[in-house]
C-alpha positions as CSV (number, residue, x, y, z in Angstrom):
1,X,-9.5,12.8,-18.6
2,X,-9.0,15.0,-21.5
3,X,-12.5,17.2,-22.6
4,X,-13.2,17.0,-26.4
5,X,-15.2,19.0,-28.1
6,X,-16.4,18.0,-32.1
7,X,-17.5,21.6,-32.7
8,X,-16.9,25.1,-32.8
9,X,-13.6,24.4,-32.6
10,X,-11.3,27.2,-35.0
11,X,-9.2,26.1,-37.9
12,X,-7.5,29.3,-38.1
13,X,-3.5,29.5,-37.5
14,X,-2.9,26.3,-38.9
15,X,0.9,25.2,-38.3
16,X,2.0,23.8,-42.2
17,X,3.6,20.5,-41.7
18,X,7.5,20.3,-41.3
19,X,9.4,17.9,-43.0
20,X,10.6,15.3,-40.0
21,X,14.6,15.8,-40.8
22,X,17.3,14.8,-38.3
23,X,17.4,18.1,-37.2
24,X,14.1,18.4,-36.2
25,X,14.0,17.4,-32.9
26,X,11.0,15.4,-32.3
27,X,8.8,14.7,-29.1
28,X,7.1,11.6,-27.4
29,X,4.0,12.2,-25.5
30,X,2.0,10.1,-23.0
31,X,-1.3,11.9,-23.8
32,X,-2.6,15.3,-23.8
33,X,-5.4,17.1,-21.7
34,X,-6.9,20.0,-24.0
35,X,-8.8,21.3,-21.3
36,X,-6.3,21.4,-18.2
37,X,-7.5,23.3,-15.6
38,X,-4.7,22.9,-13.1
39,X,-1.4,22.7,-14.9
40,X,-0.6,26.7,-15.1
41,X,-2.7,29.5,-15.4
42,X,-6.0,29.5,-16.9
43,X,-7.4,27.0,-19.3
44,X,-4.4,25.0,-20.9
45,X,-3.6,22.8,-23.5
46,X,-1.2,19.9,-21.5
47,X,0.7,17.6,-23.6
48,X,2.2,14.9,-21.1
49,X,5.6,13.8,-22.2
50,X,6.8,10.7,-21.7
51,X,10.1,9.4,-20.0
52,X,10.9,9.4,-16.4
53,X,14.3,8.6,-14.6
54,X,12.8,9.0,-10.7
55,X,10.4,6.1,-9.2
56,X,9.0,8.3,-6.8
57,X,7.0,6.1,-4.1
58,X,3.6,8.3,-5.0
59,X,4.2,8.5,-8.8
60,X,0.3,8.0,-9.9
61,X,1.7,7.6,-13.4
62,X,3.8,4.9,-13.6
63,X,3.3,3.9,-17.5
64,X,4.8,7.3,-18.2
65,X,8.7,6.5,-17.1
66,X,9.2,4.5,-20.1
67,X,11.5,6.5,-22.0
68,X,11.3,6.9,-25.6
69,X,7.9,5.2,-26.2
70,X,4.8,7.4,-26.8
71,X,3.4,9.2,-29.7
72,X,5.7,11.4,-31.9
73,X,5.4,14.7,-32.7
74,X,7.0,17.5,-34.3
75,X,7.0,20.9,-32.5
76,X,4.5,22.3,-35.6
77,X,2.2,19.3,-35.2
78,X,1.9,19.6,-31.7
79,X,1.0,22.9,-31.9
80,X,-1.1,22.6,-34.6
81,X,-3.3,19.9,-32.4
82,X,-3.4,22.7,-29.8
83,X,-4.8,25.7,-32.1
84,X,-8.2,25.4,-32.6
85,X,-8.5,25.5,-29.2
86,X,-7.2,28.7,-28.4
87,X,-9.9,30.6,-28.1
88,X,-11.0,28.9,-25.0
89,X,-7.4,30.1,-23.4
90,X,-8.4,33.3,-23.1
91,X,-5.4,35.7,-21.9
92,X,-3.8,33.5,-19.2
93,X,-3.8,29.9,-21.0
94,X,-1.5,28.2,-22.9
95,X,0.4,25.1,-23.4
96,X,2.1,23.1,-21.1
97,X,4.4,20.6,-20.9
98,X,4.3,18.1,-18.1
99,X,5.3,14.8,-17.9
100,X,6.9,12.4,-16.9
101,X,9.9,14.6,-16.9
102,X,9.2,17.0,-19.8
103,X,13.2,18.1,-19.2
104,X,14.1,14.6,-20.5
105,X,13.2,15.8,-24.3
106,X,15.0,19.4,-23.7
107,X,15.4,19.6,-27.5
108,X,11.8,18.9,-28.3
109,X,11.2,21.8,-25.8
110,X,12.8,24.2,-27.1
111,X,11.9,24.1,-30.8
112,X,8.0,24.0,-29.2
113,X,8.4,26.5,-26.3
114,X,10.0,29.1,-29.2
115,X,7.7,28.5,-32.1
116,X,4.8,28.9,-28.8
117,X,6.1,32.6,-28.4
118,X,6.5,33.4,-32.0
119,X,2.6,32.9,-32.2
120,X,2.2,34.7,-29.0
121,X,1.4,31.3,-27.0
122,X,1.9,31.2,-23.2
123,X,4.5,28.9,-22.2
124,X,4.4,26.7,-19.0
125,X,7.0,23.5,-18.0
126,X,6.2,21.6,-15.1
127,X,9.4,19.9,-13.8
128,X,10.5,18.4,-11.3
129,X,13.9,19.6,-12.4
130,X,15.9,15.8,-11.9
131,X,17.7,16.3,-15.4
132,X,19.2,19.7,-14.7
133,X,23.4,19.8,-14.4
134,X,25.4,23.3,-15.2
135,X,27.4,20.6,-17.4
136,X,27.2,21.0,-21.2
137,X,25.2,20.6,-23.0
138,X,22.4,20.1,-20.6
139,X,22.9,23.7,-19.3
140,X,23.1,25.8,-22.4
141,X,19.7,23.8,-24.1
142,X,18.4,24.9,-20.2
143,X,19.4,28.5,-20.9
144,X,18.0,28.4,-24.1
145,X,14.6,27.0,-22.9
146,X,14.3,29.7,-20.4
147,X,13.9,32.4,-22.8
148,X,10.4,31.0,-24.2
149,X,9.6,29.3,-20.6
150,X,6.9,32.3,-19.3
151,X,6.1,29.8,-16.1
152,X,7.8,26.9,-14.3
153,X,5.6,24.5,-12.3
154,X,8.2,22.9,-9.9
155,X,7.6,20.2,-7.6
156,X,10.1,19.8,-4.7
157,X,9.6,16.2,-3.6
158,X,11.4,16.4,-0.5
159,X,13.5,19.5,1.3
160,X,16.5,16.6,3.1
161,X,18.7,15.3,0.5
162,X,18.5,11.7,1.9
163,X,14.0,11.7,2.5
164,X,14.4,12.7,-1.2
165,X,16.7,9.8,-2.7
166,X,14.6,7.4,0.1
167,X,11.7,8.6,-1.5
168,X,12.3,9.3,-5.4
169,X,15.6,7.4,-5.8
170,X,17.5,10.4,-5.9
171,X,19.3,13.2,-4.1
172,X,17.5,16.6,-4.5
173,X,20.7,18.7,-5.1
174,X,20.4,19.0,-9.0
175,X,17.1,19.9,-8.6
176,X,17.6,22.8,-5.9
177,X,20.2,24.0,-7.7
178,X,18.0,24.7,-10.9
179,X,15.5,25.9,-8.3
180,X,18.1,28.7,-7.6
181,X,19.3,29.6,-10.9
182,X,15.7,30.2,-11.7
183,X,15.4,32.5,-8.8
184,X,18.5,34.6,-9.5
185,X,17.6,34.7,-13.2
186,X,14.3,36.3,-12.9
187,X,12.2,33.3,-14.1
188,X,9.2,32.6,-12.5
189,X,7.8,29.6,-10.6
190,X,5.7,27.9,-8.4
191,X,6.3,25.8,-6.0
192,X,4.0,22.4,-5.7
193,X,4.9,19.7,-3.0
194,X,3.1,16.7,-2.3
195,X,2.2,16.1,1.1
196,X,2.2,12.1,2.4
197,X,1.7,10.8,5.4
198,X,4.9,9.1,6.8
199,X,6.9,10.4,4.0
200,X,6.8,14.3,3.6
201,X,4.0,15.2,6.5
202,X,6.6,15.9,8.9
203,X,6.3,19.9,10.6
204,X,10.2,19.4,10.7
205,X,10.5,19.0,6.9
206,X,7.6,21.4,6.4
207,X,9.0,23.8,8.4
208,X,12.6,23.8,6.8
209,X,11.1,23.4,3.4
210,X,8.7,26.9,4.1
211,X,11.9,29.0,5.2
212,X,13.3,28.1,1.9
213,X,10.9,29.0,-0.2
214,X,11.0,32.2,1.7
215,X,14.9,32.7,0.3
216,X,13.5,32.5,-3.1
217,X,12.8,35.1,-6.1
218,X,10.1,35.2,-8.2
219,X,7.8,32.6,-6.8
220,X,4.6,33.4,-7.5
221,X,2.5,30.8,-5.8
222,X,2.8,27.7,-3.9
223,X,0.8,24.8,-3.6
224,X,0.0,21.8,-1.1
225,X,-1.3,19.3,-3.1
226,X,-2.5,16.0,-1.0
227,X,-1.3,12.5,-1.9
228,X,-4.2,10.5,-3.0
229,X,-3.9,6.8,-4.5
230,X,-5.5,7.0,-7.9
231,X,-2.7,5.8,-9.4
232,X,-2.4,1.9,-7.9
233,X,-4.9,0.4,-10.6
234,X,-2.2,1.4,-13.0
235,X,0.6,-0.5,-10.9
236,X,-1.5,-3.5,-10.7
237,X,-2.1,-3.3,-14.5
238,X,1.8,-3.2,-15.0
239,X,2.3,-6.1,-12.2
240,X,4.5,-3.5,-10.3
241,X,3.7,-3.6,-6.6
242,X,2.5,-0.4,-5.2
243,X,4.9,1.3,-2.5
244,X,2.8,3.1,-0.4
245,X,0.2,0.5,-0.1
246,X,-1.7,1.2,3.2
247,X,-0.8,4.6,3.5
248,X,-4.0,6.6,3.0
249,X,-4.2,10.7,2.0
250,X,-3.7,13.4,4.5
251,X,-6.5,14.2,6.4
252,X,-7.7,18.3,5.8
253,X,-6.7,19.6,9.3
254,X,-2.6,18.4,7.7
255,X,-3.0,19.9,4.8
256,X,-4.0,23.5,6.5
257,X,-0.8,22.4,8.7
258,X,1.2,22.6,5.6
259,X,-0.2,24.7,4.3
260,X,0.7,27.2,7.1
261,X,4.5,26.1,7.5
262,X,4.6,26.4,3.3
263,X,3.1,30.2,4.1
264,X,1.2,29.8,1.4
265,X,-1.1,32.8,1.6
266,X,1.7,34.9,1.5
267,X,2.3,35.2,-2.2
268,X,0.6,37.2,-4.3
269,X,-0.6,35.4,-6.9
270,X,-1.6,32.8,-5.0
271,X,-4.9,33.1,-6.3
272,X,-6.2,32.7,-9.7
């Protein structure tokens, strides 16, 4: 749940208004965190997007896969939501975009993520990089974001092609190949993956999915982060019957497992 404060907050910066034209590209968000603690580096302000093509099995938001629902916005007003809480970023925070799959609205991204670094705004996408193609336009709009994109969150779902279409719906080579683009174009990541029992707690998959990593650039942290199942009240609000039901969240001595075959402790900025 989002913190808000009533006070104190600064009014300075203000982003004027833009004209909503058809070429301003405009975005559709879920909700929005302004304290985010765990989406990128430092404090953060996180404005969910919505639309989502996966069904991933552990998705713990399913009312954000609707696409083109949510609230609009315009880059400015975004931003101009997020200012007056800047000065609780401090020199690590920023925005982020998260999802959903923020990728889906690539235009809306990059008309935020560059007016972001014109104000000297720290720039984060979490992705789980479905959307990516090298076909055009996709890949030029995905150049384009990269330049004002100072961190990608990544999640990789699943390391076998076919445990990740069993478990998401699709195949995860679209999304390794963005994985490596990234790595041989000097952008920098981290690397989440979701551990569930009977699913992804395998050392087999942990193992092969650690050596990858390994082959990568400019990774600078990797996280185990445990399934939990928060999100089935949500599916029984929607009438949508929960896919994991019975399957409870890894027990701590799995997650040091992973932890170990993911090598975690091995990269630098692992801590924060």
């Amino acid at each position: 749940m989002a913190i808000k404060f009533t006070t104190r907050l600064s009014t300075e910066n203000v982003v004027p208004e833009t004209p909503i034209t058809p070429e301003v590209p405009i975005g559709y968000v879920h909700s929005i965190e302004t304290f985010g603690s765990v989406d990128g580096p430092g404090i953060r302000f996180v404005a969910f997007l919505q639309g989502c093509r996966m069904r991933c099995e552990f998705c713990h938001n399913p009312d954000t896969w609707n696409i083109g629902s949510g609230e609009a916005y315009t880059a400015d007003e975004l931003i101009a939501k997020a200012l007056p809480y800047k000065a609780f970023w401090g020199k690590d925070g920023g925005i982020t975009c998260s999802g959903g799959e923020s990728l889906i609205q690539i235009d809306f991204l990059i008309d935020l993520f560059k007016k972001c670094k014109a104000q000297g705004i720290n720039t984060c996408l979490d992705t789980c990089g479905q959307p990516f193609t090298y076909k055009e336009p996709f890949f030029s709009k995905f150049k384009e974001l990269m330049k004002y994109t100072d961190l990608s969150m990544v999640d990789i779902k699943h390391i076998d092609p076919a445990g990740h279409k069993k478990l998401t719906g699709f195949s995860n080579e679209h999304i390794l190949e963005m994985i490596e683009y990234m790595s041989n174009h000097g952008h920098h990541m981290w690397i989440r993956h979701v551990l569930i029992p009977e699913r992804t707690d395998y050392d087999e998959y942990l193992t092969r999915l650690g050596d990858y990593i390994q082959t990568l650039n400019n990774v600078d942290r990797v996280e185990v982060l445990p399934y939990h199942t928060m999100g089935i009240v949500k599916y029984e609000k929607m009438g949508i019957k929960y896919p994991l039901a019975g399957i409870e969240p890894p027990t701590h001595d799995r997650v040091v497992n992973a932890e170990r075959l993911l090598h975690t402790a091995d990269y630098p900025k692992q801590q924060r």
